[in-house]
N, C-alpha and C positions, 0 to 999 in steps of 0.2 A: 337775805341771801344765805347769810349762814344756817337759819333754821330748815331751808331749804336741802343746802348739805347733809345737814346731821340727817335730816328725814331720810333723803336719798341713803344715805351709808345706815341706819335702822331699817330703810324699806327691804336692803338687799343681804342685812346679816346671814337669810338664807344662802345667799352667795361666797359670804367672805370665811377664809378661811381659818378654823378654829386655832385659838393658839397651841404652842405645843405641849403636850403632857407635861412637860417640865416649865414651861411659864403661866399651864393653867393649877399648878401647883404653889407656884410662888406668887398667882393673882389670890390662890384662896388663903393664903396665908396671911396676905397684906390684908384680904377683907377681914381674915378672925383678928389680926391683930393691932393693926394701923384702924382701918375702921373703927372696930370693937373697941377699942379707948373710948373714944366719945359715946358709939352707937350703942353701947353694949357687951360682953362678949357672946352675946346671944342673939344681937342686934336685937333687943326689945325694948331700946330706948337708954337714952341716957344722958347727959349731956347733949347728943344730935338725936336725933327726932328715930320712931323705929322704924327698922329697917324690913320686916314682915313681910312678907307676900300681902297681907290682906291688907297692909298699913300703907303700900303702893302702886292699889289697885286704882286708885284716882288720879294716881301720876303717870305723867305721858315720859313714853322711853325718850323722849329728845328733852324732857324737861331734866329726866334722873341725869342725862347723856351731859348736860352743860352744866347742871350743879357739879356734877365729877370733876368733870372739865378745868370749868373755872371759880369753882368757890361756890361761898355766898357772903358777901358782902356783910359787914356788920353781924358775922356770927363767926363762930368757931373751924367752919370748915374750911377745912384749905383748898386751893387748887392744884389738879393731881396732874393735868396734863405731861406738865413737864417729866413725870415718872411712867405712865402707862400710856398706851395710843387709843385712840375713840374706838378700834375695832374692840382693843382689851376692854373698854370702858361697857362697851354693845355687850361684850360676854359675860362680863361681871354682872349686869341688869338683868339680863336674861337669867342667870344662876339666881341674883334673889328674888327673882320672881317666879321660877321655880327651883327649888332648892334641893329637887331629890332627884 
């Protein structure tokens, strides 16, 4: 049922609305910096796995959407929920997957 959610809020990101300039500044900040510790500051790996466009072209947006979400068990990642909502989490995915 939850996979089914996240789908649903993925199928519709064309719908949902974008954060504000000013929170889509402090989501990229948290990815160069929060992120970038483990990922890289480049996100091309490092301690967490890389963060590339071409390095998460195998991964499904609901898969990127729950690692965010809630961790990953037995690794380094934490779970961000509690700090960003799944719409922020849909636009951060979207942005690394395209980044320009």
């Amino acid at each position: 049922m939850k996979k089914l959610l996240v789908l649903l809020l993925v199928s519709s990101t064309c719908f949902a609305v974008e954060p504000s300039l000013e929170r889509q500044t402090e989501l990229r900040l948290l990815l160069k910096n929060d992120c970038g510790a483990c990922h890289g500051l480049l996100l091309q790996g490092g301690l967490g796995s890389p963060l590339q466009p071409q390095d998460l072209m195998r991964k499904s947006d609901i898969f990127l959407i729950e690692t965010i979400e809630n961790g990953r068990k037995g690794t380094a990642m934490p779970p961000w929920k509690p700090f960003i909502t799944t719409s922020e989490i849909s636009w951060l995915v979207n942005l690394l997957r395209h980044p320009n």
